[in-house]
N, CA, C and O of each residue as an XYZ file, in Angstrom:
236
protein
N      -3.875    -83.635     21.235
C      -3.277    -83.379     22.537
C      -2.248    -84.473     22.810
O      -2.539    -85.668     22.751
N      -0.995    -84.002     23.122
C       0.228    -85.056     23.122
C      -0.103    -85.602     24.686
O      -1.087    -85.195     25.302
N       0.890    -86.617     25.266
C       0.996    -87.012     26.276
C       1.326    -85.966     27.810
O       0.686    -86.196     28.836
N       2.169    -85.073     27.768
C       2.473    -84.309     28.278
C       1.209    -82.996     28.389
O       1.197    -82.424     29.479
N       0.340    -82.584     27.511
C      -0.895    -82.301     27.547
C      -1.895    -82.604     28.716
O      -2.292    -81.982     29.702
N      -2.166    -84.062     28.064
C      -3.396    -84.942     28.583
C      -2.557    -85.266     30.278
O      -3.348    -85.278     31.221
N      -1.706    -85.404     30.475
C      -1.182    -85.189     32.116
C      -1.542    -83.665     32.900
O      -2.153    -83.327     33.914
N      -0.996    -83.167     32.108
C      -0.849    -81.443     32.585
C      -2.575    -81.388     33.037
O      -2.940    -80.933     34.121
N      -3.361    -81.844     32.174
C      -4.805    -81.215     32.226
C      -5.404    -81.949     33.190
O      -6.362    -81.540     33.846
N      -4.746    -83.322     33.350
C      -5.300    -84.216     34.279
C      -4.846    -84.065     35.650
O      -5.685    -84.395     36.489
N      -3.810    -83.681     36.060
C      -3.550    -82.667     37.133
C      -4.004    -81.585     37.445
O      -4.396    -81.533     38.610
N      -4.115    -80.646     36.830
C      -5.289    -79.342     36.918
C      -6.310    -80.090     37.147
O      -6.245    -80.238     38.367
N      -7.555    -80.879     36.649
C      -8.602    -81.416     36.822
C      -8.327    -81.699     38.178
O      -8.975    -80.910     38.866
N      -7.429    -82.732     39.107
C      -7.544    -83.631     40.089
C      -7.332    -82.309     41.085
O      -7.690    -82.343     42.262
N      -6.820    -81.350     40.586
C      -6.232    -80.326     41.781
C      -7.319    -79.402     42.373
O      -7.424    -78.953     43.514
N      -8.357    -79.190     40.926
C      -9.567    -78.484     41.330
C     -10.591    -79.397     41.965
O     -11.627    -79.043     42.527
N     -10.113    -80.699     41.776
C     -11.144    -81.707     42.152
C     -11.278    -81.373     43.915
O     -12.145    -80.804     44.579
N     -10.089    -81.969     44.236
C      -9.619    -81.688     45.325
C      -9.664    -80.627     46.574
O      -9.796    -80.601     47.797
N      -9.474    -79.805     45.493
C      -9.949    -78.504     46.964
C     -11.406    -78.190     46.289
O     -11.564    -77.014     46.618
N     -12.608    -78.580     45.504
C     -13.780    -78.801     45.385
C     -14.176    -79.408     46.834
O     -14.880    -78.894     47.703
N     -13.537    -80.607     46.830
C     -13.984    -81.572     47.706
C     -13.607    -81.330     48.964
O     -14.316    -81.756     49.875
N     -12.171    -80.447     49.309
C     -11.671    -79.885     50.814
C     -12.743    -79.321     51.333
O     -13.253    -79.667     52.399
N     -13.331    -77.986     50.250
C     -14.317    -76.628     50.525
C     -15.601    -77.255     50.906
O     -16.398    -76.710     51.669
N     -15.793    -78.466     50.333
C     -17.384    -78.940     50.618
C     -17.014    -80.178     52.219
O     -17.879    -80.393     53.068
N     -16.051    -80.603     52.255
C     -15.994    -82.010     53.272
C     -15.182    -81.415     54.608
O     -15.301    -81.507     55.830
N     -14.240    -80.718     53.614
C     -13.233    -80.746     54.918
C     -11.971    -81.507     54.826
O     -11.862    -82.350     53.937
N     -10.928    -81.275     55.727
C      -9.252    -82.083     55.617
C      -9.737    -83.722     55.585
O      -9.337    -84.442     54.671
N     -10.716    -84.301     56.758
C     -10.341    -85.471     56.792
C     -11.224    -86.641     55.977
O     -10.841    -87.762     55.641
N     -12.546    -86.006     55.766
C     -13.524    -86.727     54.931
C     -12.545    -87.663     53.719
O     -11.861    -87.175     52.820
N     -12.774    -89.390     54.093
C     -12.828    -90.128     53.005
C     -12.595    -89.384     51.807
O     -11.479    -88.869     51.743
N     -13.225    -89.230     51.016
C     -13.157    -88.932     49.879
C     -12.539    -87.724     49.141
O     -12.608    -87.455     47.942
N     -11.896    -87.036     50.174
C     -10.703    -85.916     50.222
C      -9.393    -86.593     50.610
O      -8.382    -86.150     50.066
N      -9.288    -87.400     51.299
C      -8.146    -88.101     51.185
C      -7.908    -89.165     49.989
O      -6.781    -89.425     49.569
N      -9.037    -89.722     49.512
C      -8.574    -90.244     48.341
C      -8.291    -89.375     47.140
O      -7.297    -89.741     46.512
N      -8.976    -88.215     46.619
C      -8.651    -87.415     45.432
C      -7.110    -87.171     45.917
O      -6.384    -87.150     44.924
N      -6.421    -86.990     47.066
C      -5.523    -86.675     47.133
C      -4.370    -87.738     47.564
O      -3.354    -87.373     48.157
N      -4.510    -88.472     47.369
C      -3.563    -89.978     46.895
C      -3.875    -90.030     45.311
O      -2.967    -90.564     44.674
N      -4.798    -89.655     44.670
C      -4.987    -89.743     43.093
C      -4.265    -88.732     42.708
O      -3.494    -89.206     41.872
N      -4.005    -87.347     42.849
C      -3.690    -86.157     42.802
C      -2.068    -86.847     42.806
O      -1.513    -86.970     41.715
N      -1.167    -87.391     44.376
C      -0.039    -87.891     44.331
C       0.139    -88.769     43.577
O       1.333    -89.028     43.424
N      -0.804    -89.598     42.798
C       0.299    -90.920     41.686
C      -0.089    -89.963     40.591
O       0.521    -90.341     39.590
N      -0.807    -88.914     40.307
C       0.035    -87.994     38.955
C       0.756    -87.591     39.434
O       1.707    -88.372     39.440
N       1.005    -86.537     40.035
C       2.394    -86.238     40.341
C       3.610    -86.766     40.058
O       4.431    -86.350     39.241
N       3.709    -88.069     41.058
C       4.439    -89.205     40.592
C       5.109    -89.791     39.205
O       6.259    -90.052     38.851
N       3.624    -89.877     38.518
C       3.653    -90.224     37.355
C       4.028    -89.170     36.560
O       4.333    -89.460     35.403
N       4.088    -87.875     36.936
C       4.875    -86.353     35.806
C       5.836    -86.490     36.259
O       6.737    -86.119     35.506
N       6.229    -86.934     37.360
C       8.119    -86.268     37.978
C       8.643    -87.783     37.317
O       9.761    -87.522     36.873
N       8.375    -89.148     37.063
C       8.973    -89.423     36.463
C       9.052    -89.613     34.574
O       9.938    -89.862     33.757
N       8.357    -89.479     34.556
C       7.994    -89.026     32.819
C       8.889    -88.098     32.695
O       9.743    -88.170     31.811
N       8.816    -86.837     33.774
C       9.938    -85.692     33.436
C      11.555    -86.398     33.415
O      12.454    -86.116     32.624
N      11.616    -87.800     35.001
C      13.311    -88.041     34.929
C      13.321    -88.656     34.086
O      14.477    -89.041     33.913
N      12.303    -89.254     32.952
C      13.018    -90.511     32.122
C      13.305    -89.163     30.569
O      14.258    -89.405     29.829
N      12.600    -88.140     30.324
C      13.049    -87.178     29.636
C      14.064    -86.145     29.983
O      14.260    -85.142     29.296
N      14.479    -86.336     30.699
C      15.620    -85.778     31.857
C      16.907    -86.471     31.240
O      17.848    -85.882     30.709
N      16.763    -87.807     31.411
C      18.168    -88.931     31.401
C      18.064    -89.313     29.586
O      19.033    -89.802     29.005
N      16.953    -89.048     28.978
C      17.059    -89.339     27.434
C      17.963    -88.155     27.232
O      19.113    -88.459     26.915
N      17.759    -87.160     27.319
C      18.078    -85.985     26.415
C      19.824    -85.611     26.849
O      20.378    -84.651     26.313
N      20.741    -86.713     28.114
C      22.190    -86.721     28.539
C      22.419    -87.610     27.498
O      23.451    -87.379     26.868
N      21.542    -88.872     27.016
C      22.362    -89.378     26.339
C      22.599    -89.479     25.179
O      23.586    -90.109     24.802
């Protein structure tokens, strides 16, 4: 499994994590707001992985 893989899957994981944890807690429960600050630094971490493969492939 390449890098781009092991992200992809780790986002799916955090996303089901997440509304796991909405359906059982609710919007504001602790621990639904943190899966979802974890959920945003992948994100983060794919949109720039994507711009730095973005700006390789201009030059």
């Amino acid at each position: 499994m390449n890098t781009d893989e092991t992200l992809n899957q780790q986002l799916e994981d955090a996303r089901q994590r997440l509304h796991d944890l909405y359906k059982q807690y609710g919007f504001g429960h602790a621990c639904v707001l943190e899966q979802s600050m974890f959920l945003d630094e992948l994100i983060n971490q794919y949109n720039r992985m994507f711009q730095t493969k973005k700006l390789t492939q201009l030059i």
